[in-house]
Backbone bond lengths (Angstrom), bond angles and torsions (degrees), N, CA, C in turn:
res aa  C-N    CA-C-N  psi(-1)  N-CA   C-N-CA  omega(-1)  CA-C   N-CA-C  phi
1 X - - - 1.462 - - 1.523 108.94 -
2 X 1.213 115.05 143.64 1.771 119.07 -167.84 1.889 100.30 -75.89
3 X 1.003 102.59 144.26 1.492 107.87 175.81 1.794 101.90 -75.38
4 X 1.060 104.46 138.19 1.480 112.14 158.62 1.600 149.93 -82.26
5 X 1.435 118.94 71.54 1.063 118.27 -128.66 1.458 97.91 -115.26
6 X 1.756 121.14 42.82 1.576 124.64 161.19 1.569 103.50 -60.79
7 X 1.740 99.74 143.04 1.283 114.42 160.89 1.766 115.86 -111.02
8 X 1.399 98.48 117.87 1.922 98.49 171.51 1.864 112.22 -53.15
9 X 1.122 88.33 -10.90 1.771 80.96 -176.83 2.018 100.56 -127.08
10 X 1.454 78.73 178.34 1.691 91.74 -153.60 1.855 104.17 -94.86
11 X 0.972 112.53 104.52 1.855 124.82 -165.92 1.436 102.58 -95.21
12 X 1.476 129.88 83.77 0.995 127.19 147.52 1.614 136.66 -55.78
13 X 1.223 101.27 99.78 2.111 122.84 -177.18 1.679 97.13 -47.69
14 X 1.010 126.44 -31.20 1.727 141.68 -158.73 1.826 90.46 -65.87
15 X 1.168 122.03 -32.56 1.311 115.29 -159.55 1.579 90.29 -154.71
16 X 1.286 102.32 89.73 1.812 105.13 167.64 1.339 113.09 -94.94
17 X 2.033 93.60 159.14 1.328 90.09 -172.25 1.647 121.30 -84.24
18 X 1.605 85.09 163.39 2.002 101.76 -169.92 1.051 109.47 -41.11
19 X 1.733 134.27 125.03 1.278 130.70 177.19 1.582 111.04 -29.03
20 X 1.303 139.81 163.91 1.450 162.95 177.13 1.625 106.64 -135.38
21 X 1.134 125.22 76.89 1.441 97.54 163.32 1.900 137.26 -63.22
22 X 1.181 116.44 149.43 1.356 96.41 -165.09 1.548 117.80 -96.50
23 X 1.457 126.36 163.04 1.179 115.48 -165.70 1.926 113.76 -59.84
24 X 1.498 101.82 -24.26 2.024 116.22 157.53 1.036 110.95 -22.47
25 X 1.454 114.57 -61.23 1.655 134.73 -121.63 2.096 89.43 -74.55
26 X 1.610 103.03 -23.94 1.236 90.31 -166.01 1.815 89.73 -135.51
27 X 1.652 105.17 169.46 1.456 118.11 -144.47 2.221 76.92 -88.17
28 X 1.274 92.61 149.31 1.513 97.26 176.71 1.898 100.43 -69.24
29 X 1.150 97.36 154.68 2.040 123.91 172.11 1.519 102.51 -66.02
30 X 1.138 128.30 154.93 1.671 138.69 136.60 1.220 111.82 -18.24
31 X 1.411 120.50 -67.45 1.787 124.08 172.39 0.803 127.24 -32.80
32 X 1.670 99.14 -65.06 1.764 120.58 177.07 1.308 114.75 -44.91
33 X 1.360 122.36 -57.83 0.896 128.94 -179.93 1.701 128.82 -54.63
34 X 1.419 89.97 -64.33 1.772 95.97 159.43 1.787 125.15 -43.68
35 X 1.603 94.55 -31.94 1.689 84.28 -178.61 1.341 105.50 -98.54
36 X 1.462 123.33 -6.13 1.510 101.65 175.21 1.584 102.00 -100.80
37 X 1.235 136.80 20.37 1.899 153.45 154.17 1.523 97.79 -78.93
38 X 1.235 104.76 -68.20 1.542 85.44 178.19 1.833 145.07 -86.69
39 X 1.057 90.83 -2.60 1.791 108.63 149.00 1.149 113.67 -68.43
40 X 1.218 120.84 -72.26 1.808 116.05 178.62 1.809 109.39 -36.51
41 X 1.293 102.87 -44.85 2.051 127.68 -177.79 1.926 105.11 -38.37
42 X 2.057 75.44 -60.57 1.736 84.45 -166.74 1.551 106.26 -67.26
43 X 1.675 127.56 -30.65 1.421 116.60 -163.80 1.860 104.50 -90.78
44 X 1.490 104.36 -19.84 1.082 95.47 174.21 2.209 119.89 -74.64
45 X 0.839 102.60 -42.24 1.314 99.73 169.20 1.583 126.09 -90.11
46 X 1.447 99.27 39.24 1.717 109.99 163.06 1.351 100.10 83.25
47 X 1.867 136.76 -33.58 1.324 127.08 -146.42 1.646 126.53 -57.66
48 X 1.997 94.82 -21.13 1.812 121.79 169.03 1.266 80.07 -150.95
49 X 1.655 78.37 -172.18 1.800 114.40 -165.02 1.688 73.64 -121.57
50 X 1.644 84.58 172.33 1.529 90.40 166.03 1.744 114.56 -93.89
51 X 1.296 114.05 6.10 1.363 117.46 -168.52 1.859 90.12 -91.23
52 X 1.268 119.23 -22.61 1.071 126.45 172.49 1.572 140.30 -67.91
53 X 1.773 90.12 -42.54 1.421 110.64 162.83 1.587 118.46 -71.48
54 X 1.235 99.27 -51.99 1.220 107.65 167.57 1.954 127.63 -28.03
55 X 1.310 94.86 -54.77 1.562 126.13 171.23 0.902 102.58 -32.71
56 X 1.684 104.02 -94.39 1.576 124.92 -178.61 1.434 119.93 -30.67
57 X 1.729 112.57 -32.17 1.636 101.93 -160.76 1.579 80.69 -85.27
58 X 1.649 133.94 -56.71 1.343 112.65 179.11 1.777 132.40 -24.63
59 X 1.307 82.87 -62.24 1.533 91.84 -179.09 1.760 120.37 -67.38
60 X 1.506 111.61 -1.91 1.599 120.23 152.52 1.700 112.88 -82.26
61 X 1.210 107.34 -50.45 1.445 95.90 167.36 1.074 118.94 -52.31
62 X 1.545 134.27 -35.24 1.232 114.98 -152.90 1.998 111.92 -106.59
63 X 1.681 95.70 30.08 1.398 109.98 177.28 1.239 112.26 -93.12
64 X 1.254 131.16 134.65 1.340 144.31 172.76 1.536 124.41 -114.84
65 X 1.215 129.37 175.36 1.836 108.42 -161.94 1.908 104.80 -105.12
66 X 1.468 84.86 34.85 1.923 85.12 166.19 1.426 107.97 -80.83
67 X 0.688 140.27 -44.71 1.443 140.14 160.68 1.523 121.11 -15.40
68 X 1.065 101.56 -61.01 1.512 123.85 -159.05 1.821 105.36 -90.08
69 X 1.479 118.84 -35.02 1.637 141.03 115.88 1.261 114.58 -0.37
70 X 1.632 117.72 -63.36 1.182 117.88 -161.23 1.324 110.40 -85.91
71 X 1.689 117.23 -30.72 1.047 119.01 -167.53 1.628 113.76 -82.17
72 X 1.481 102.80 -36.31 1.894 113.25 173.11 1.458 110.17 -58.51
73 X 2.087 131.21 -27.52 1.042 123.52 -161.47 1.323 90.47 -112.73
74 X 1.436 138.04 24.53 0.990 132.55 120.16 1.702 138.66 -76.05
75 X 1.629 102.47 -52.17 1.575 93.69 144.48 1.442 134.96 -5.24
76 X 1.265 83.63 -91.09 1.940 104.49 172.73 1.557 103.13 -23.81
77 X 1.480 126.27 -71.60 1.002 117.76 -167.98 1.149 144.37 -89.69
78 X 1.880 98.06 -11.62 1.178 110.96 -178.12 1.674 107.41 -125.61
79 X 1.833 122.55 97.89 1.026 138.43 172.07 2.043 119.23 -26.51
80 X 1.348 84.08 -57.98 2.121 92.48 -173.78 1.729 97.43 -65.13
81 X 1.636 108.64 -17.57 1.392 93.35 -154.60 1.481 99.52 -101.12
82 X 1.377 101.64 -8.37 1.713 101.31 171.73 1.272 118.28 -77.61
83 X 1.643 117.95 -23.34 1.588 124.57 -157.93 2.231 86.87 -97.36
84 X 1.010 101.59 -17.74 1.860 84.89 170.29 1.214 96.91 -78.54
85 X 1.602 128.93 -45.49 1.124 122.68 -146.38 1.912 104.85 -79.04
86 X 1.076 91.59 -38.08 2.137 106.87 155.67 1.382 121.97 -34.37
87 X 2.055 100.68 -47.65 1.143 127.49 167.87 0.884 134.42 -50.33
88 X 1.496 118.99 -71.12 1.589 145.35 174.59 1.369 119.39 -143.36
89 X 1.476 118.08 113.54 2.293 96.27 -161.52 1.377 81.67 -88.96
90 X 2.005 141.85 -23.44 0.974 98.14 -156.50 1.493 111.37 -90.15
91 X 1.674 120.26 -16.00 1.882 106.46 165.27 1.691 102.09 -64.40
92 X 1.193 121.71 -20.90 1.761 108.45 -165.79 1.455 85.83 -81.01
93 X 1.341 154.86 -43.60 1.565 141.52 -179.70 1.536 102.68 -44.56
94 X 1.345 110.98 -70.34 1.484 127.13 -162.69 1.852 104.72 -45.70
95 X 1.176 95.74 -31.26 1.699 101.30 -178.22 1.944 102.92 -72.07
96 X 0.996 113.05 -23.01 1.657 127.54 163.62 0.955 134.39 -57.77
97 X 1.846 101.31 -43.03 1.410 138.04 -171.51 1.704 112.24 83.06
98 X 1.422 106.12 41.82 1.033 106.96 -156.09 1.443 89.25 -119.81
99 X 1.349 118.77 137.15 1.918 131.54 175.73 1.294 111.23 -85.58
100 X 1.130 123.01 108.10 1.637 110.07 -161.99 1.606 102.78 -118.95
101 X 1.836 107.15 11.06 1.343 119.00 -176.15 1.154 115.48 79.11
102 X 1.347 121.37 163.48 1.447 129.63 157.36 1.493 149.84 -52.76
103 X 1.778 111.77 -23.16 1.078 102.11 -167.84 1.939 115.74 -90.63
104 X 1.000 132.67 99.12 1.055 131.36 -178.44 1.791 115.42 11.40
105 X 1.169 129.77 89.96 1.755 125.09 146.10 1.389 148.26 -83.39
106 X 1.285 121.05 113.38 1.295 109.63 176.76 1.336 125.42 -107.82
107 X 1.382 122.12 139.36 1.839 138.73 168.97 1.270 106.35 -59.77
108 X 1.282 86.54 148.60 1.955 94.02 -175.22 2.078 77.59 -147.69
109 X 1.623 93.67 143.15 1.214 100.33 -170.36 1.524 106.79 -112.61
110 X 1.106 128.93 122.12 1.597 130.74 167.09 1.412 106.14 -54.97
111 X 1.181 117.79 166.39 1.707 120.45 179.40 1.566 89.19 -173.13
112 X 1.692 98.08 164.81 1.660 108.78 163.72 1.487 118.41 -51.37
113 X 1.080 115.53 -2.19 1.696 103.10 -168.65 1.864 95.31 -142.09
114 X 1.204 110.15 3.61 1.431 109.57 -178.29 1.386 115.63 -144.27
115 X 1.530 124.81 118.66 1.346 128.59 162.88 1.086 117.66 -103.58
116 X 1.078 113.68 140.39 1.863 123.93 161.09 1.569 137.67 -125.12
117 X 1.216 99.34 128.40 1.664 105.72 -177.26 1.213 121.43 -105.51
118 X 1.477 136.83 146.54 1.511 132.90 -174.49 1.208 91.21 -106.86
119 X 1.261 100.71 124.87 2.259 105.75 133.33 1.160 122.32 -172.03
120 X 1.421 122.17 153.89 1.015 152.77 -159.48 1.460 119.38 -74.41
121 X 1.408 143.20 75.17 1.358 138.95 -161.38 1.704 119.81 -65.83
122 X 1.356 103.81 -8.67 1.152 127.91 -168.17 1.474 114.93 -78.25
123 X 1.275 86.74 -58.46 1.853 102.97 -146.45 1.858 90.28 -175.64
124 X 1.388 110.86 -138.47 1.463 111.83 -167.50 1.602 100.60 -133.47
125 X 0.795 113.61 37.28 1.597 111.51 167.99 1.841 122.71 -52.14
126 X 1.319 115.67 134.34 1.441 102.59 -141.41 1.913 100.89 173.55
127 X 1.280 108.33 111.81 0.977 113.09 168.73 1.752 120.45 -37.28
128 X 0.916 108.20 93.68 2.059 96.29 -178.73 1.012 113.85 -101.23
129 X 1.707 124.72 -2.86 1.346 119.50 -173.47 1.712 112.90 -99.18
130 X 1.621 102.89 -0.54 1.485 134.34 165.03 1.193 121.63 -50.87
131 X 1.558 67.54 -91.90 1.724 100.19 -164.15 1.407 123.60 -137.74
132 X 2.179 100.79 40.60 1.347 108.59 168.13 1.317 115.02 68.89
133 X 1.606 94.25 153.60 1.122 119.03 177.52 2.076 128.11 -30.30
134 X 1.525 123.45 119.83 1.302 101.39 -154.81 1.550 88.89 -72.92
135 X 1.655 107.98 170.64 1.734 120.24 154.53 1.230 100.80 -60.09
136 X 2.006 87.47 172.58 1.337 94.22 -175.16 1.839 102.91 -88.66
137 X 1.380 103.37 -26.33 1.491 109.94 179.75 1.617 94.00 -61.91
138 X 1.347 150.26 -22.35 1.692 129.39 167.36 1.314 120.46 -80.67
139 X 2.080 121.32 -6.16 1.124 113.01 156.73 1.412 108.05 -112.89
140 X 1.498 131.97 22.10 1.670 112.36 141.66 1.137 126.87 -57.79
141 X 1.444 125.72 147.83 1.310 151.42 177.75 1.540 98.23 -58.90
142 X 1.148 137.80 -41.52 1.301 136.00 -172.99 1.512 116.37 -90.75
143 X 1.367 104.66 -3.87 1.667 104.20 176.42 1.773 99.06 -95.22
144 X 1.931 103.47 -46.21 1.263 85.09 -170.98 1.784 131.70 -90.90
145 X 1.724 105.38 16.56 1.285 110.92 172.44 1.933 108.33 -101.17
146 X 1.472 109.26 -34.26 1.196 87.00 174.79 1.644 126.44 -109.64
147 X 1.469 97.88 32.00 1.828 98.35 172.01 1.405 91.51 -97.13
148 X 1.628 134.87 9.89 1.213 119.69 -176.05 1.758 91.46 -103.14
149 X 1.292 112.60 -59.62 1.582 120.04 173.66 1.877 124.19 -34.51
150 X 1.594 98.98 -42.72 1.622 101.86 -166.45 1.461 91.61 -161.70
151 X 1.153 118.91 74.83 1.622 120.67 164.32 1.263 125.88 -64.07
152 X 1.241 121.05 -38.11 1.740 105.13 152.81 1.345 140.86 -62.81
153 X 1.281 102.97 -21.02 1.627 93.26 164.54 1.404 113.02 -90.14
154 X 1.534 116.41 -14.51 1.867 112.39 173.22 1.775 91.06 -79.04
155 X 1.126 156.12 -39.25 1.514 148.03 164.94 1.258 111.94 -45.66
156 X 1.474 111.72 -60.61 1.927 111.19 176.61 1.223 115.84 -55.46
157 X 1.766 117.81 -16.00 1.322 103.10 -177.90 1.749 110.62 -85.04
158 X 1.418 106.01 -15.27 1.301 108.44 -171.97 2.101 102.92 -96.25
159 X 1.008 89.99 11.47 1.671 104.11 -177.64 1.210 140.55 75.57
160 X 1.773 100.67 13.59 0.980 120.37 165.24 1.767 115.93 -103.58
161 X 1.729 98.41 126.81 1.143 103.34 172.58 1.320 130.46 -135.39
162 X 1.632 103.92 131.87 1.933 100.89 -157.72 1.200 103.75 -88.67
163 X 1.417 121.67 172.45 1.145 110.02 -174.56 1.646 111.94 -110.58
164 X 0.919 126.33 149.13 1.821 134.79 -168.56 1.622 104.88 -54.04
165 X 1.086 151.47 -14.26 1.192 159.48 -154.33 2.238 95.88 -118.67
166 X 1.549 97.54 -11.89 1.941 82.07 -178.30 1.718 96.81 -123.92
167 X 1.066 127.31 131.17 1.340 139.85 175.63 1.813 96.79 -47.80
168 X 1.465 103.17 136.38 1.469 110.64 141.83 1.165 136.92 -109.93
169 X 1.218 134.79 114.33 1.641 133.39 -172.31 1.523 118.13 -99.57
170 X 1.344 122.27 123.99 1.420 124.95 179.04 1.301 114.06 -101.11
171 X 1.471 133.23 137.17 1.145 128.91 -161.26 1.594 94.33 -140.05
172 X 1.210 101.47 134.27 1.568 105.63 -173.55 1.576 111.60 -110.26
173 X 1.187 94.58 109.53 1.351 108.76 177.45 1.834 124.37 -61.86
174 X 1.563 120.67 114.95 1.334 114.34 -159.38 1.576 109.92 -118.54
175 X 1.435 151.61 134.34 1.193 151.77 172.93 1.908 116.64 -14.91
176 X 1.075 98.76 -3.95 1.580 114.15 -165.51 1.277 99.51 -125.83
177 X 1.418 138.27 -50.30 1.556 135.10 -177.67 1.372 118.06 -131.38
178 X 1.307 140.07 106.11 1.351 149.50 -138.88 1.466 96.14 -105.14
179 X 1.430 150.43 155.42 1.477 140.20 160.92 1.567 102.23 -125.60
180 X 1.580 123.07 153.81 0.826 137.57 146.01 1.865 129.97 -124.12
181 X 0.972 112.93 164.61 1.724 119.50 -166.61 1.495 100.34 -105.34
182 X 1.390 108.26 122.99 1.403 107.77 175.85 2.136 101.63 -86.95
183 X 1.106 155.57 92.22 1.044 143.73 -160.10 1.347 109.70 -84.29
184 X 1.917 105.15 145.25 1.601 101.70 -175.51 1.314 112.14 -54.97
185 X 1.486 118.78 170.64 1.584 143.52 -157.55 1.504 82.22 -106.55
186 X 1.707 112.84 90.51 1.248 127.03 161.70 1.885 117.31 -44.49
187 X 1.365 104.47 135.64 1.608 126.60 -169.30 1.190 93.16 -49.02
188 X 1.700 128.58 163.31 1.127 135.80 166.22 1.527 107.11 54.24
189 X 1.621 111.79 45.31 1.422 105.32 166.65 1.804 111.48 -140.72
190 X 1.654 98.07 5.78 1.391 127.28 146.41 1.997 111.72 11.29
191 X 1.418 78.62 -78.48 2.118 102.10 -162.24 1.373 92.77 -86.15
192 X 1.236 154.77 -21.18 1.303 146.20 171.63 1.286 122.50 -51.99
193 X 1.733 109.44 142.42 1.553 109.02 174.51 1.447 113.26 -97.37
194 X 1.271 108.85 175.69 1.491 121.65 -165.80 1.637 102.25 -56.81
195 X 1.610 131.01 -41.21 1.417 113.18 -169.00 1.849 94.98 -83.22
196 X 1.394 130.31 -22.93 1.257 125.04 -171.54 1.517 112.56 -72.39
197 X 1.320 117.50 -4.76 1.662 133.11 -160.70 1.387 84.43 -103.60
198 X 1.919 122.07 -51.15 1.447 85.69 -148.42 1.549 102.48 -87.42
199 X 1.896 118.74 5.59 1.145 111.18 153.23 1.529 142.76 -30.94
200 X 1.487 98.42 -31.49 1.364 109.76 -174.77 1.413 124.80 -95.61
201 X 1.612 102.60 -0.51 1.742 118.24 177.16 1.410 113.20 -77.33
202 X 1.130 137.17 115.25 1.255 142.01 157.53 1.615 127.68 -89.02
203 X 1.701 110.34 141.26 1.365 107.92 172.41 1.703 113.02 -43.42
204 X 1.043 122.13 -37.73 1.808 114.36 171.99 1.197 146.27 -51.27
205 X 1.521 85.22 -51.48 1.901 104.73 175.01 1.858 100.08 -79.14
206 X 1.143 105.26 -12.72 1.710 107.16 175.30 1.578 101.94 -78.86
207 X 1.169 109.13 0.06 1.741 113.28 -151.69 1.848 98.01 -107.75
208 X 1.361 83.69 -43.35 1.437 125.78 178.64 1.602 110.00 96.67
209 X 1.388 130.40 33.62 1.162 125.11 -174.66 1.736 119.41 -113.00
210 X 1.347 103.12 19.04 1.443 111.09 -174.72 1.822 86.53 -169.57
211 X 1.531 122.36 155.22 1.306 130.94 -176.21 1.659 105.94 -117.58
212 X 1.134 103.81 145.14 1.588 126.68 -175.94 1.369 98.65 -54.43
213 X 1.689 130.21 142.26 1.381 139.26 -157.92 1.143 114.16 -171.37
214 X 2.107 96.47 115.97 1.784 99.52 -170.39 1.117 106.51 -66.80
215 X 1.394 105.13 159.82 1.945 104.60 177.82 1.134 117.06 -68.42
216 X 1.291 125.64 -178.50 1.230 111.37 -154.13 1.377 144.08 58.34
């Protein structure tokens, strides 16, 4: 039987679309590979279904870095609740009601005399149940070999620039211990309430590669 292949909308041939290569086109990674061995692993010996796996990977996509928002613009305001979260972010989430997953995370705190940047030398290891899905610039090869080599000039390129007088610390995030950046409580954010603060948290400055910024 002929496939049916009307379009409701109007497809001009004059201007096709930008090549796509497909994920085929090239031989799968070590990762790839390992994680699609052990998916097949877990559904074959009962441990999920695939309606299960399936789930979970949706419901990773569909995380964004309010979470992780909520938990820094609490910080900010609440001292005891920053030093658990210093402590442990994933009981300090749960106190939120927030699922921040299983794999062990730790906060790393910016200060006047201390910056910090995450990345992953590996691969993309990365809180996602935070603060979302990573960029693709935090799994290039060139972000995560030379923010370890010369992190201020990989920061200046993103337009942030520290100044020589405050330490920068890089912390490499590994399949076993995930980090996130609690970022200072940007000036002129004084009179703000707790949901208007964590307005001002971004997946970056969580990243640590750009700093939290009142509006305006």
């Amino acid at each position: 039987m002929a496939e049916d292949h009307t379009h409701d909308h109007p497809h001009d041939h004059k201007h096709p679309h930008p090549f796509q290569p497909d994920l085929e086109d090239k031989p799968l990674t070590h990762y790839q590979a390992m994680t699609e061995a052990v998916g097949e692993l877990l559904i074959e010996k009962g441990v999920i279904t695939g309606d299960e796996l399936r789930a979970m990977l949706e419901l990773i996509d569909s995380k964004s870095p309010a979470a992780g928002a909520q938990m820094v613009a609490r910080a900010w305001v609440d001292p005891a609740f920053k030093e658990r979260m210093l402590d442990d972010v994933l009981a300090a989430a749960e106190e939120l009601g927030i699922d921040a997953g299983g794999i062990p995370i730790r906060a790393v705190e910016n200060t006047p005399g201390v910056h910090n940047v995450i990345v992953c030398t590996l691969c993309s290891c990365y809180p996602r149940q935070l603060i979302g899905l990573p960029p693709d610039w935090y799994k290039a090869r060139s972000y995560r070999s030379r923010t370890v080599r010369e992190p201020r000039k990989v920061l200046a390129e993103f337009g942030t620039v520290i100044p020589e007088d405050v330490e920068v610390r890089v912390h490499d995030s590994t399949a076993d211990l995930r980090y996130m950046v609690i970022p200072e409580r940007p000036a002129g954010s004084e009179d703000l309430d707790e949901a208007a603060l964590a307005g001002l948290v971004t997946r970056d400055c969580m990243i640590g590669v750009t700093l939290a910024k009142a509006a305006g």
